[in-house]
C-alpha positions in Angstrom: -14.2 -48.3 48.1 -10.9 -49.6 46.2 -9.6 -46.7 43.2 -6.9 -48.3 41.4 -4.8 -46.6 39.0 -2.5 -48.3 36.5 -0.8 -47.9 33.6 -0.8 -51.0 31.8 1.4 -49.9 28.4 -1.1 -51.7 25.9 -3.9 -53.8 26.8 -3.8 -55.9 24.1 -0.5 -57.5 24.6 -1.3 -57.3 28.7 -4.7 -58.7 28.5 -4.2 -61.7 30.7 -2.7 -60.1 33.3 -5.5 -57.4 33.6 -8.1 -59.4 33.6 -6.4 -61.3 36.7 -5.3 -58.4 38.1 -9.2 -56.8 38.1 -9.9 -60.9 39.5 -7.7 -60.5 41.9 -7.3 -57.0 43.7 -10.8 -56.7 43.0 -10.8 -52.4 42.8 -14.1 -50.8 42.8 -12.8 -48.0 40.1 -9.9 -49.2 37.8 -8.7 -46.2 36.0 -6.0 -47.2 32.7 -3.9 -45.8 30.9 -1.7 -46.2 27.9 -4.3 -48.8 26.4 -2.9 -48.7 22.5 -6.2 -49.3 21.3 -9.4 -47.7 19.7 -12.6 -47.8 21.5 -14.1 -50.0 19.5 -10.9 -52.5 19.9 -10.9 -52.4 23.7 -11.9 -55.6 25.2 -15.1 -54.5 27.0 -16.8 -57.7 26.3 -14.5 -59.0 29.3 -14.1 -56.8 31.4 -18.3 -56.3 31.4 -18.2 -60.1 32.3 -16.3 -59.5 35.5 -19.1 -57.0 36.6 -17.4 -53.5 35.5 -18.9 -50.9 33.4 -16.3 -49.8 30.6 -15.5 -46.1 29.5 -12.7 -45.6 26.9 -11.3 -42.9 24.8 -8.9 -44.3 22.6 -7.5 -43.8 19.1 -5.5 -47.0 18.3 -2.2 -45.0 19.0 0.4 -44.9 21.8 -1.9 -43.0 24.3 -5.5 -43.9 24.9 -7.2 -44.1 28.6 -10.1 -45.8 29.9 -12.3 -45.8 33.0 -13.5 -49.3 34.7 -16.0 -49.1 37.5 -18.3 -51.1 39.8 -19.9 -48.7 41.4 -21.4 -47.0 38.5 -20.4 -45.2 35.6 -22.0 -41.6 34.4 -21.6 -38.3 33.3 -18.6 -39.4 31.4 -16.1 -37.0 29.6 -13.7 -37.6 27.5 -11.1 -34.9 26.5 -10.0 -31.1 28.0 -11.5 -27.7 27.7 -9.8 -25.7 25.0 -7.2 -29.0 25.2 -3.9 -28.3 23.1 -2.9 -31.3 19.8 0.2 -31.9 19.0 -0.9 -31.7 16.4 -4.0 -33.1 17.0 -6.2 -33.4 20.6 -5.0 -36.9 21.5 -6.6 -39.9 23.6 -5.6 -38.9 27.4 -8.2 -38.2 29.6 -11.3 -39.5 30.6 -13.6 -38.6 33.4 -16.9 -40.0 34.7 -18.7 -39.5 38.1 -18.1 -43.3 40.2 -20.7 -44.0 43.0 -20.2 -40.5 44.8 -17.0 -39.7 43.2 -15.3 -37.3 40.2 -12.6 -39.3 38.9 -10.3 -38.5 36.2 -8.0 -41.4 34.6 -5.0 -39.0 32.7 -2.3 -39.8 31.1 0.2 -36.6 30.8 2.5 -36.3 27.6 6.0 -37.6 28.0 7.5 -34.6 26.7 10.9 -36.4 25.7 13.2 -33.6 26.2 13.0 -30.1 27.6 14.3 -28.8 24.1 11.6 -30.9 22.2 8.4 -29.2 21.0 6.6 -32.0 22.8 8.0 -30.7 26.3 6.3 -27.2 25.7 3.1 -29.5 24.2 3.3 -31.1 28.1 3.0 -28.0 29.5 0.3 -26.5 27.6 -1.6 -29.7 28.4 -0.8 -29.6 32.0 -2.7 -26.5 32.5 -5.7 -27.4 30.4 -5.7 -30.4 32.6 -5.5 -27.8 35.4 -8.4 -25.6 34.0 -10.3 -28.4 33.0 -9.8 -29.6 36.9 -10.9 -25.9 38.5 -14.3 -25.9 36.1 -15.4 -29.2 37.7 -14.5 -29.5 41.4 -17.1 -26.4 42.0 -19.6 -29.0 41.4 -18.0 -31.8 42.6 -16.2 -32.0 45.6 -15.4 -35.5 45.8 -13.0 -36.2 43.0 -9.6 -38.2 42.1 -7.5 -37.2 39.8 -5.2 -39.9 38.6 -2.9 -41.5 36.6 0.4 -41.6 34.8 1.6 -37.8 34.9 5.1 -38.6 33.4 6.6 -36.3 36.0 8.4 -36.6 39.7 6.9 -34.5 42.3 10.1 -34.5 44.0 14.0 -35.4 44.0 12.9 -37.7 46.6 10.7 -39.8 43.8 13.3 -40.5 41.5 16.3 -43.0 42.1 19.0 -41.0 41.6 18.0 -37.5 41.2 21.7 -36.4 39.2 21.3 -38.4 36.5 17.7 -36.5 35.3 19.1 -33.1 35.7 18.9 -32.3 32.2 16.0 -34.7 31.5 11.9 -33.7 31.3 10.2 -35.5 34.3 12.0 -33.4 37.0 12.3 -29.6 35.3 11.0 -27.3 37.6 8.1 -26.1 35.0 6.8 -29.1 35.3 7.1 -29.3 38.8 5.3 -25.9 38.8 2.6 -27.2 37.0 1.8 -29.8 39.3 2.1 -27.6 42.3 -0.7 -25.5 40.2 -3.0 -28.2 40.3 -2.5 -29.4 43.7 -2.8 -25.3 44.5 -6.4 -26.0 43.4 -6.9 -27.9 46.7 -6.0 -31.5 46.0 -4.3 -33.7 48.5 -1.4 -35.6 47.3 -1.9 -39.1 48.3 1.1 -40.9 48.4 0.9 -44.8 48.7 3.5 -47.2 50.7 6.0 -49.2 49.1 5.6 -52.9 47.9 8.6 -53.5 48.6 12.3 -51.0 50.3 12.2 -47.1 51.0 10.1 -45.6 48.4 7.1 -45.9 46.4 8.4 -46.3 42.9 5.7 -46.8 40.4 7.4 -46.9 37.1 10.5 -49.4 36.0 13.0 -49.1 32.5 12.5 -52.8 31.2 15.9 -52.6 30.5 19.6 -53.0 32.9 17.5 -54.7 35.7 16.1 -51.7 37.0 13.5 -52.9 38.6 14.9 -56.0 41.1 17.5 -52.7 41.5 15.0 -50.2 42.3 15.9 -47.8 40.0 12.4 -46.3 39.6 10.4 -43.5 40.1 7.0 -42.2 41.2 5.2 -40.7 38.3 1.8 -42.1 38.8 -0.3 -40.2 41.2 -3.2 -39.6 42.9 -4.7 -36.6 43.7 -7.7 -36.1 45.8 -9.9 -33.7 47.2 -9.8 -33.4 51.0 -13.3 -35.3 51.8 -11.7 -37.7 49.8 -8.5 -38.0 51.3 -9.8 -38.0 54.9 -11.5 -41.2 54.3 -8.0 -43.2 53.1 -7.7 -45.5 55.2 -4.3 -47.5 53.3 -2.6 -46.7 50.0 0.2 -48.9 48.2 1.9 -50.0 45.3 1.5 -53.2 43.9 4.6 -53.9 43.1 3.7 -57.9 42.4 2.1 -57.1 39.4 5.1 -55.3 37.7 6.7 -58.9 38.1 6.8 -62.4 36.0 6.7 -62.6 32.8 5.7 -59.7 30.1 4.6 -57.1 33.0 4.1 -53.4 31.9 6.7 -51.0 33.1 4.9 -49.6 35.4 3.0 -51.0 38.7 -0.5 -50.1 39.9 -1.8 -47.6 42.7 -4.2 -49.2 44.8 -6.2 -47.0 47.2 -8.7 -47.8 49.8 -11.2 -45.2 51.0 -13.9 -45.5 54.3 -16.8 -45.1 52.4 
């Protein structure tokens, strides 16, 4: 089985490319996020045609997530438990049980700066996602948790670690609260590099950063042990963050023995 995980920062304007990039790379499980659309604006119609079965929470806004899967698609969820607005619950996770697996698409709040009230927002959010996370694995112990988490597990997953000492991505609270939901019993499963020393997922459009590799690694996977025991490679496709209009962000491509 191929779990792909990729934040494509609108899929309206990236369209084309996704529907290559699913053409192409072929993953059993695509999980999105950052889609900018409604539900009823996503373009199921075409990803149906390429054989996937479509899952999207969405509110036409900034966030919005979605779940793409060959292998079957049920017991979908959209949302937390008891999840935290700001003000509002917004459009950032999604869950549904593929072929034999739990797997959560999520896409974390930025949390802009540690003094903004959206920091304390990502928190809060953070350990719904965590609760949310505890509830389910009782039940099912083969799940992936995935996605854009807008945060650096380590200084080794940012470019230069100085220059984001006072910025949100690297604070040790949020560091904390990722440790809290690996603590749950989730393996972190980190993929190769497409390309140099380290597996940067995530690229500022602007200064060149990316033919630099001035990156980080904010999209993760988590999985549960009798998941992660059957990885047999993990990458990052860094092709796809190249040519013309690519999102900022490159895909996480992982293939399982099962």
């Amino acid at each position: 089985m191929r779990i792909a995980t990729w934040n494509v920062n609108s899929v309206g304007a990236r369209l084309p490319r996704l529907l290559d990039w699913l053409e192409t790379r072929a993953p059993d499980v695509a999980c999105l996020q950052e889609t900018k659309c409604a539900v009823d604006a996503f373009p199921t119609a075409e990803v149906e045609s390429l054989g996937y079965q479509v899952a999207v929470h969405g509110d036409g806004r900034w966030n919005g997530v979605a779940l793409l899967s060959r292998v079957g698609l049920s017991e979908v969820r959209t949302g937390l438990a008891e999840e935290p607005g700001f003000p509002d619950p917004e459009a950032r996770s999604i869950a549904a049980t593929c072929g034999d697996i739990r797997v959560h698409s999520v896409y974390v709040p930025n949390g802009r700066t540690p003094e903004d009230p959206h920091y304390a927002y990502k928190l809060r959010w953070l350990e719904a996602l965590r609760a949310t996370t505890a509830s389910e694995l009782a039940d099912h112990p083969h799940a992936v948790v995935c996605g854009d988490f807008n945060i650096a597990p380590t200084d080794a997953d940012v470019w230069d670690p100085a220059l984001f000492v006072s910025s949100t991505h690297v604070t040790a609270p949020e560091r904390t609260a990722l440790a809290e939901l690996l603590g749950l019993g989730l393996v972190d499963v980190v993929p190769r590099p497409g390309k140099g020393p380290n597996p940067f997922t995530y690229w500022d459009y602007r200064a060149g950063a990316f033919y630099k590799d001035m990156g980080m690694r904010i999209d993760l996977v988590y999985a549960t042990p009798p998941v992660a025991d059957t990885v047999r490679d993990a990458w990052v496709d860094r092709e796809t963050r190249k040519g013309k209009g690519p999102s900022d962000h490159a895909p996480v491509i992982v293939e399982l023995d099962r």
